[in-house]
C-alpha positions in Angstrom: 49.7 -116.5 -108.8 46.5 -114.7 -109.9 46.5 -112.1 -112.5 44.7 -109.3 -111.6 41.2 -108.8 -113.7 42.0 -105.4 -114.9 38.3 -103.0 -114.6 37.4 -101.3 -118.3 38.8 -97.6 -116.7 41.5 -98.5 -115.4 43.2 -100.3 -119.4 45.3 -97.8 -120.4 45.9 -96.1 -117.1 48.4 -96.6 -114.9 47.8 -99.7 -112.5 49.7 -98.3 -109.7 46.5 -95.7 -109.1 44.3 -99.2 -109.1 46.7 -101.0 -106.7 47.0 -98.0 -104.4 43.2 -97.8 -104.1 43.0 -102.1 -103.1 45.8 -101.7 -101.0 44.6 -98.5 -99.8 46.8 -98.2 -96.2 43.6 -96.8 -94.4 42.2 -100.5 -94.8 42.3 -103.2 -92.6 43.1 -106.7 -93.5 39.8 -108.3 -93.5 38.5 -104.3 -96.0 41.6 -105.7 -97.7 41.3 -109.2 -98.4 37.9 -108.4 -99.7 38.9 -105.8 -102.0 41.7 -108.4 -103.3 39.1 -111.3 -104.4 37.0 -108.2 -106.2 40.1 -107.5 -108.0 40.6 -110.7 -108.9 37.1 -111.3 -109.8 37.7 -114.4 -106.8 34.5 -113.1 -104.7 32.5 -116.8 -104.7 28.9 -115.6 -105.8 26.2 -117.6 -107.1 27.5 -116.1 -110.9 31.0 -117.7 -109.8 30.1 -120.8 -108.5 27.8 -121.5 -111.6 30.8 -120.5 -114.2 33.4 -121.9 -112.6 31.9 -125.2 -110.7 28.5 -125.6 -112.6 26.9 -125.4 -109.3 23.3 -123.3 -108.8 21.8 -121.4 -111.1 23.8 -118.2 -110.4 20.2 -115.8 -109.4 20.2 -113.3 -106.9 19.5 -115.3 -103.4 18.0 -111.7 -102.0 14.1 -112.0 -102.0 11.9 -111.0 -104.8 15.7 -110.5 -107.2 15.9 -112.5 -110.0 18.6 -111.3 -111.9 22.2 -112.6 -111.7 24.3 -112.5 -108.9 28.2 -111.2 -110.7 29.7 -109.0 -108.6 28.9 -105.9 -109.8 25.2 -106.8 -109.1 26.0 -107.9 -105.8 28.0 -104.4 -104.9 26.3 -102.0 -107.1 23.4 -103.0 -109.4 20.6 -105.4 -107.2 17.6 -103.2 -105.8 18.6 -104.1 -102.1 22.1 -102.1 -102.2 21.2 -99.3 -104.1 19.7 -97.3 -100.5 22.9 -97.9 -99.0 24.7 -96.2 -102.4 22.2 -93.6 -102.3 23.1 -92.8 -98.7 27.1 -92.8 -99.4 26.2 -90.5 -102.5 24.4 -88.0 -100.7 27.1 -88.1 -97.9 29.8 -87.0 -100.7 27.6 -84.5 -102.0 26.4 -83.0 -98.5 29.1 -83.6 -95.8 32.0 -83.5 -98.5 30.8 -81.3 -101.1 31.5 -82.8 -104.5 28.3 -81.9 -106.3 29.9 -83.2 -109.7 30.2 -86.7 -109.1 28.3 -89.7 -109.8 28.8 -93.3 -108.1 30.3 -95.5 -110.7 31.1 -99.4 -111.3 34.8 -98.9 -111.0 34.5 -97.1 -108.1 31.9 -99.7 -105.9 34.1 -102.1 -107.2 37.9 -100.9 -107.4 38.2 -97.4 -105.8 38.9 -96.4 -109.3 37.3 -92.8 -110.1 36.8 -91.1 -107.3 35.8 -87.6 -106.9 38.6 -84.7 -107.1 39.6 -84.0 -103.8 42.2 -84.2 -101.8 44.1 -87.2 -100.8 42.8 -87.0 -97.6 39.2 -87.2 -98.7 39.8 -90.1 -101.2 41.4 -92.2 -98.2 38.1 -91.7 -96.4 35.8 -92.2 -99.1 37.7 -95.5 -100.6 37.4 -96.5 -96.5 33.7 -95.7 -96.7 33.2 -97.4 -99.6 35.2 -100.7 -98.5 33.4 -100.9 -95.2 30.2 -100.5 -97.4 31.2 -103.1 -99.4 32.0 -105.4 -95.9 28.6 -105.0 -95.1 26.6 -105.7 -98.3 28.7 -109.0 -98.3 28.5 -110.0 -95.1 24.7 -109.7 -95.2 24.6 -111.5 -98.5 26.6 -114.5 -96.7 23.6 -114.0 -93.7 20.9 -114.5 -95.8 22.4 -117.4 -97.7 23.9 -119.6 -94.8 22.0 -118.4 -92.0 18.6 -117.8 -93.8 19.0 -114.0 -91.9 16.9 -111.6 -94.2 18.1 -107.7 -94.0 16.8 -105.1 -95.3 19.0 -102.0 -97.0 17.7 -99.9 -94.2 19.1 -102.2 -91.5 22.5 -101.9 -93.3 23.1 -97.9 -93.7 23.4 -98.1 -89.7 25.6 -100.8 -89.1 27.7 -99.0 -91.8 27.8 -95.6 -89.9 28.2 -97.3 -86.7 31.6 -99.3 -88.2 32.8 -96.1 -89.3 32.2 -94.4 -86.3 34.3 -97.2 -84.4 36.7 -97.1 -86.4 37.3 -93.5 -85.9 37.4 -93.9 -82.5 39.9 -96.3 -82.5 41.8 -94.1 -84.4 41.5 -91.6 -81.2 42.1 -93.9 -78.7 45.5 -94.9 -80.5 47.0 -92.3 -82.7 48.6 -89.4 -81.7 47.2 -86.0 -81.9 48.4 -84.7 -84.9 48.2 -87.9 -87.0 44.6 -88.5 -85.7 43.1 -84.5 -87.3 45.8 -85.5 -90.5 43.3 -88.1 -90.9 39.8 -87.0 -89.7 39.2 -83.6 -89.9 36.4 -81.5 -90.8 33.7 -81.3 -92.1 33.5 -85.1 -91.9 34.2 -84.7 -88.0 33.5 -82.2 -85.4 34.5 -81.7 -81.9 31.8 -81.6 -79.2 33.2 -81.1 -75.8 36.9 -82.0 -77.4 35.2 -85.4 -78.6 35.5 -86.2 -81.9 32.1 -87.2 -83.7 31.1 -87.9 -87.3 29.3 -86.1 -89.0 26.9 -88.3 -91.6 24.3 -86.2 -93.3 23.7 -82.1 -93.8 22.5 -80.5 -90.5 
């Protein structure tokens, strides 16, 4: 069985918190699986493959990036993801409200360090991030198996457009009650008593 790699906030806290966020029930299985080989420090980049195989040089494969490809370049750090970051930053700070927070490692990476809010908000915002995350990777994997170049600006829509399915899903088959426990304002709104998200400040 593999040990989970413990993050640098999360050493003398209590790993429950850290669990709860990779685990985090508003995930799906595939959101999950991919936030268990981050945990792990598992995710197979060109870093990974070059530490633990000797295979590559372990560079950036995203055009014109030369640095190299660990994770938290991948997620966080290379120029192509940081629009995408920027976006989900100025979503927290517009739509949500926290004006005192600031994007960190531990968060892109292991949900750690979120803003304060409530519970209902984190759940979001740790799904947010993990479909974020989906997204970078899978167009990471495009670009090195297919050849498929993206650009961050291509991604920020494919992001809002997952989100936005997945709310509606959550329409179509939760109750009521349970569905506005979930998604409530100001992240939704209700036009003609259909729920829609709400992305940026109006």
């Amino acid at each position: 069985m593999l040990a989970p790699v413990c993050p640098s906030a999360c050493r003398t806290a209590n790993l429950s918190r850290w669990w709860r966020s990779v685990c985090c029930k508003s995930l799906d299985s595939r959101l999950r699986d991919l936030a268990w080989r981050i945990a792990h420090g598992v995710l197979i980049t060109n870093h990974f493959r070059l530490v633990r195989w000797r295979l590559g040089d372990g560079i950036c494969p995203r055009v014109g990036c030369k640095a190299i490809e660990t994770m938290q370049h991948l997620l966080l750090e290379c120029p192509f993801v940081r629009l995408v970051w920027d976006w989900f930053h100025a979503f927290v700070i517009g739509v949500i409200g926290c004006t005192q927070w600031a994007i960190s490692s531990d968060f892109v990476l292991y949900g750690l360090l979120p803003p304060v809010c409530p519970t209902w908000v984190r759940d979001l915002l740790l799904l947010f991030a993990a479909v974020i995350r989906r997204h970078i990777w899978n167009s990471r994997c495009r670009l090195v198996f297919d050849g498929d170049v993206w650009r961050a600006e291509d991604v920020v829509p494919l992001v809002q457009s997952d989100i936005r399915l997945r709310m509606e899903a959550d329409h179509a088959r939760l109750p009521d009650t349970a569905f506005r426990r979930r998604w409530r304002k100001p992240v939704v709104y209700y036009r003609d008593g259909v729920p829609r998200m709400k992305f940026g400040v109006s």
